[in-house]
N, C-alpha and C positions, 0 to 999 in steps of 0.2 A: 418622581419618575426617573427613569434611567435616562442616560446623555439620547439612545436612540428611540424614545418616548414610549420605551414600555411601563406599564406599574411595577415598581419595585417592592421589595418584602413590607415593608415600610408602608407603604399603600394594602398591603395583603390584608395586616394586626388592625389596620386602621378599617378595614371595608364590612359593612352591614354585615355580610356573609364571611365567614372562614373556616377553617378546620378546628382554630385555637380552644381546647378545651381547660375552662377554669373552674374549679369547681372549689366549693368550702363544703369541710367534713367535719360532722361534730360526731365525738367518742363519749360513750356513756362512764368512763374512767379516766385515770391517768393514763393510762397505755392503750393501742390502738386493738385490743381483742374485739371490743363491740362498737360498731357503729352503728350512730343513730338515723343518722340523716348523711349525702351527700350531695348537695345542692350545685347546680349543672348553673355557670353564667356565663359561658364562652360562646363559644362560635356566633362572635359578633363582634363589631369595634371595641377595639381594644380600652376606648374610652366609655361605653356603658356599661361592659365589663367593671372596670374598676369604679362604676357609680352602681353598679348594682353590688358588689363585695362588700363595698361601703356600706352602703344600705344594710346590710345581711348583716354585718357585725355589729353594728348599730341597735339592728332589734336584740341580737344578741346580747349586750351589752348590759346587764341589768340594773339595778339600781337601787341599792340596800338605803333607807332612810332611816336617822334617827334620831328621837323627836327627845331635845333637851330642856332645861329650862327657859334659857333663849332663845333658841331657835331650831330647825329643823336643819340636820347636816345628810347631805346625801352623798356616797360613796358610790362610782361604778364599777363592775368589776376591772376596769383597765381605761387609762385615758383617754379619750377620746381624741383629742388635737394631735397625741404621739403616736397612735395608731392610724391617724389618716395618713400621716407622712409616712409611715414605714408601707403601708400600704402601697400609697403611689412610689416611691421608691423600688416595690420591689417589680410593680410593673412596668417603671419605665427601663430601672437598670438591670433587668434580667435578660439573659442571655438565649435570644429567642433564637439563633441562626445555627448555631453548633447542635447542638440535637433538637432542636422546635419543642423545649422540655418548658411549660410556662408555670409561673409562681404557685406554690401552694400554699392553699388556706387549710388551718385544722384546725378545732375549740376542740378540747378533753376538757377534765371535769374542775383542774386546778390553773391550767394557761392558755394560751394561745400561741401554735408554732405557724411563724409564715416563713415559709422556703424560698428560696427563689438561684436558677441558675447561673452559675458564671461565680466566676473569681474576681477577684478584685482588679480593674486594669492594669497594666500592664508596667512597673515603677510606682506605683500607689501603696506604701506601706498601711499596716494600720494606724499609726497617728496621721496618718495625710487623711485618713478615711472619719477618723472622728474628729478630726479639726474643722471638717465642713469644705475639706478642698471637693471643689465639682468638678469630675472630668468622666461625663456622663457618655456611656456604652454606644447606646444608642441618639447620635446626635438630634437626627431626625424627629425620633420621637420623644426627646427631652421639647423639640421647638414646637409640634404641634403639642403637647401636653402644657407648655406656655402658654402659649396662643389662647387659648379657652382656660387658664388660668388656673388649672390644675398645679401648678408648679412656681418655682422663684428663678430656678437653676443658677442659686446662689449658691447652695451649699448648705443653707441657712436649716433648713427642714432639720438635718442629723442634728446642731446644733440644742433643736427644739425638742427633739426626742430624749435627749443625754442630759436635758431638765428634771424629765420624770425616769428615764430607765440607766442605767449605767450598763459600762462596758462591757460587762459578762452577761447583758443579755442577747450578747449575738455571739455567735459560733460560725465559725471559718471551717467547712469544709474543706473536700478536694474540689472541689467542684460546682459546691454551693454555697451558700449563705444562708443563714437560717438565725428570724429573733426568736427570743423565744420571751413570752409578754405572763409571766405568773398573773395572778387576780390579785385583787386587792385585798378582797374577802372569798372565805370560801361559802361556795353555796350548801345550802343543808340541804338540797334534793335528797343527795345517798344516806345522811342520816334521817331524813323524815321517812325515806322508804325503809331503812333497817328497821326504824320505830314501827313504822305500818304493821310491818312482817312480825316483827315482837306484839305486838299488841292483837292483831287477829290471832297468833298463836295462845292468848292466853286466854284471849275472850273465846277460842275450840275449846281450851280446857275446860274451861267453867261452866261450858255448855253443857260440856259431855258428862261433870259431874253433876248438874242439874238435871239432866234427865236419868243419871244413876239413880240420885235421889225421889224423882216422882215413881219409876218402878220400884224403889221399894216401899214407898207409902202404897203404890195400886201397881199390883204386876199385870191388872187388866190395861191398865192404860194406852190410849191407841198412839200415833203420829200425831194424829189431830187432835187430840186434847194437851200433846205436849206442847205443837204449835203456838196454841190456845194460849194455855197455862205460862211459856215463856215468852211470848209475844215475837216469833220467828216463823220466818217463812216453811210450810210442811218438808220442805226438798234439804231445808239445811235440817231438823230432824232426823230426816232417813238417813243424810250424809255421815251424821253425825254417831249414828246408832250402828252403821255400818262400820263405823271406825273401833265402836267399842266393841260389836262381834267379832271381828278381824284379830282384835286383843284377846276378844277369849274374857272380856269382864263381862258380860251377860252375854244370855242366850234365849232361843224362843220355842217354848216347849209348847207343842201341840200345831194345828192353823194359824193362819190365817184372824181368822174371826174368832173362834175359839180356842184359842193359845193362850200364853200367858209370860209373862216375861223371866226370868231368872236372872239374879245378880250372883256371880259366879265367885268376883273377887273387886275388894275396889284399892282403889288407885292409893298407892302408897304418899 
């Protein structure tokens, strides 16, 4: 509280209610074009804030296993103990008073960037900053982030980070700080969907020349016997047949009912 007993900012980050919006955004690539999701855990104490972040990147977090002769080794995509600390870090030493601008969280498809504002204090080079010197922004909220034992405010945390990430995975803005946490391993989501996408494109092909081939054995042939006959749903037949009119490799002479089909040209 202030000298004359109002709540100060300090009591604002920390109260049930507030403005402070934090959210984590996860990108379907390396660069920010498509986003997936962005996950809202602000406007509330600043301390279940950074236990719900926690939480979120956590689930995120995945967990590649691989099972050898001796034993089973599992890899996450990114540390877990060096990531708790950069986390609370960046919400206790972030620069809430000069623009009200709070940390940011982002997953893309290869790292993890967390932002957070404010420069470094004031005479704090950066070997003073990876030595583990503490000379924390926000007093206030380094003591109650103590208190409840979120923190050491030794120093010690940076210390434990610069175990698993080295000094070029932070970046010194003008104005911010930003780490930046690559993966361990990468996920194959975007190559199992490139395969998906390859793979239904070839099994279209194969359709299409399969039912090339039933009209030329029966140019009576209807939908529903092609169905039948390749064990597909009627709807991906017509889709199908539609694709090969379109091309101009068959055509249907006559009805409906009594038409008959024509193979025009086939597929090189």
């Amino acid at each position: 509280m202030t000298d004359d007993g109002a709540y100060n900012y300090v009591a604002y980050l920390l109260a049930d209610e507030n403005s402070n919006s934090i959210k984590v955004a996860k990108y379907a690539g390396k660069d920010r074009d498509i986003l997936i999701s962005n996950k809202e855990f602000g406007y509330c104490s600043l301390l279940k804030a950074t236990d719900q972040v926690l939480e979120k990147l956590n689930v995120e977090n995945t967990v590649k296993s691989e099972i050898t002769y001796k034993r089973r080794i599992d890899t996450p995509l990114w540390n877990e103990r060096a990531m708790r600390e950069i986390v609370i870090n960046s919400m206790v030493h972030n620069d809430y008073y000069t623009n009200e601008v709070p940390p940011k969280f982002e997953i893309f498809s290869d790292r993890v960037e967390i932002t957070s504002a404010g420069r470094l204090p004031l005479g704090m080079s950066h070997n003073d900053f990876f030595s583990g010197i503490s000379a924390p922004r926000n007093k206030e909220l380094m003591r109650v982030f103590r208190d409840v034992e979120l923190v050491e405010a030794l120093g010690s945390g940076m210390l434990r980070i610069l175990k698993v990430y080295d000094r070029s995975n932070f970046i010194f803005l003008d104005n911010y700080i930003r780490v930046v946490i690559p993966f361990a391993w990468m996920p194959e989501d975007e190559t199992v969907e490139k395969s998906s996408v390859k793979s239904s494109v070839k099994s279209s092909v194969k359709t299409s020349e399969e039912i090339v081939n039933l009209m030329i054995k029966n140019e009576l042939i209807t939908a529903e016997e092609i169905a039948l006959s390749l064990q597909i749903t009627k709807r991906a037949v017509e889709k199908a047949i539609k694709v090969l009119r379109d091309a101009k490799i068959i055509r249907r002479i006559g009805g409906r009912k009594q038409g008959h089909w024509e193979v025009m040209k086939l597929r090189n």
